[in-house]
C-alpha distance (Angstrom), angle and dihedral (degrees) to the residues before:
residue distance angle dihedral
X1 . . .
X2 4.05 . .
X3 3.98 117.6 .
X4 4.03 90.8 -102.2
X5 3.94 99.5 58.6
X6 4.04 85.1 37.3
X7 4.15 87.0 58.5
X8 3.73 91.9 35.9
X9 3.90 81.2 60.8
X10 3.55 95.0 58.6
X11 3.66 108.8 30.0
X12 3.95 86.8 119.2
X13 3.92 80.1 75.0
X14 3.79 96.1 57.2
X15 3.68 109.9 -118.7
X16 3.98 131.0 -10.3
X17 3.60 137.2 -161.5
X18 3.89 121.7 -149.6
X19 3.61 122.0 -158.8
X20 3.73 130.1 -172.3
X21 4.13 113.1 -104.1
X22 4.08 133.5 162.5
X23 3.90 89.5 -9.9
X24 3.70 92.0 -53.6
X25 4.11 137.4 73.3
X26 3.81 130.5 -79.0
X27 3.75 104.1 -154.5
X28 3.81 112.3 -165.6
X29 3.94 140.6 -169.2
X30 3.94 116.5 -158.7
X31 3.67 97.3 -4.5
X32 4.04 86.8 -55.5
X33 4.07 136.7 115.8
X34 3.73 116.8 -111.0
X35 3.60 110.0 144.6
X36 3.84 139.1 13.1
X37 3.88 122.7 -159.2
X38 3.95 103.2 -155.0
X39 3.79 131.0 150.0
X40 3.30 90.3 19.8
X41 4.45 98.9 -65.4
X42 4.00 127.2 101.3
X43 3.77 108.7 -118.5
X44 3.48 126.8 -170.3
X45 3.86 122.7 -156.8
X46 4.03 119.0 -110.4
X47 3.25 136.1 -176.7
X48 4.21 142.3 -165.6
X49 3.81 86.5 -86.5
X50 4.63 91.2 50.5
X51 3.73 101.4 17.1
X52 3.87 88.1 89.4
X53 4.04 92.4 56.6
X54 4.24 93.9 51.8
X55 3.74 86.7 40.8
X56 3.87 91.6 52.4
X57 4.02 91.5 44.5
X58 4.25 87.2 56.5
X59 4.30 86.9 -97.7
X60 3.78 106.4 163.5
X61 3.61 114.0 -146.3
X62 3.82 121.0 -135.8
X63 3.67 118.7 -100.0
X64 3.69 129.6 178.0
X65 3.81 134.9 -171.6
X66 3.90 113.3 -107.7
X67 4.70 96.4 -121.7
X68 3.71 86.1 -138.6
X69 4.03 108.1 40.3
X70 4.17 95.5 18.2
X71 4.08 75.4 -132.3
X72 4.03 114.9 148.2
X73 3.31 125.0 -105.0
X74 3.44 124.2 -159.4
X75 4.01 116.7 -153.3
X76 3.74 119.7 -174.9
X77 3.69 104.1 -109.7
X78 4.09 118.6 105.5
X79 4.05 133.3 -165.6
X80 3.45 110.8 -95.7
X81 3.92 117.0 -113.2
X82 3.84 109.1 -89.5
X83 4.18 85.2 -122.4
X84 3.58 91.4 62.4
X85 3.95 103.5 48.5
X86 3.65 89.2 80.3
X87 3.50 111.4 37.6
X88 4.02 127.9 44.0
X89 3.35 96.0 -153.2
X90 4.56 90.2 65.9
X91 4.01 79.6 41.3
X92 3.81 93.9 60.5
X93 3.44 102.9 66.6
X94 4.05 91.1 41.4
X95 3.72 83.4 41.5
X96 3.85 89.0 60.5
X97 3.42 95.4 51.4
X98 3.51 91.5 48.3
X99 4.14 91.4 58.1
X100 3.67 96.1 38.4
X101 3.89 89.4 63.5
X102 3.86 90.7 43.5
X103 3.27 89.0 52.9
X104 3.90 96.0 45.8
X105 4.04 86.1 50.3
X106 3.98 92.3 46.4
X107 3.48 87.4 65.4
């Protein structure tokens, strides 16, 4: 996904900034975290207060394999709903949710 369909996305934020990060793209509102696109998949960040909504839309949330133990580890980034890939105005409210719980982590 290039940097213009990524801020297309969430224009119902206002502006974004997207920064490279781990091979993938950091994409920012205000200075703070809200969604990663890595491994080719948007992810928006959750929280315990918004985890519950992507889970109850089908979101998956990203889990990787610890190198050493081959344990999970759960981060707190989910799939975005299929609705909302292609159209910013379904991303908006998801996209909300996203920033309120980077901004509730960034403190």
């Amino acid at each position: 996904m290039d940097n213009e369909r990524i801020a297309e996305l969430f224009a119902g934020l206002g502006p974004v900034s997207i920064r490279r990060m781990f091979g993938g793209k950091g994409i920012y509102c205000d200075g703070v975290i809200f969604a990663i696109f890595l491994f080719d998949e948007l992810m928006l960040k959750a929280d315990a207060e918004t985890a519950p909504a992507f889970e109850a839309a089908g979101c998956r949330q990203w889990v990787y394999a610890n190198r050493k133990t081959g344990k999970p580890v759960p981060m707190p980034y989910w799939s975005v709903p299929d609705e909302a890939l292609d159209d910013p105005d379904a991303m908006t409210p998801w996209a909300r949710k996203a920033l309120e719980a980077g901004r509730r982590a960034a403190k």
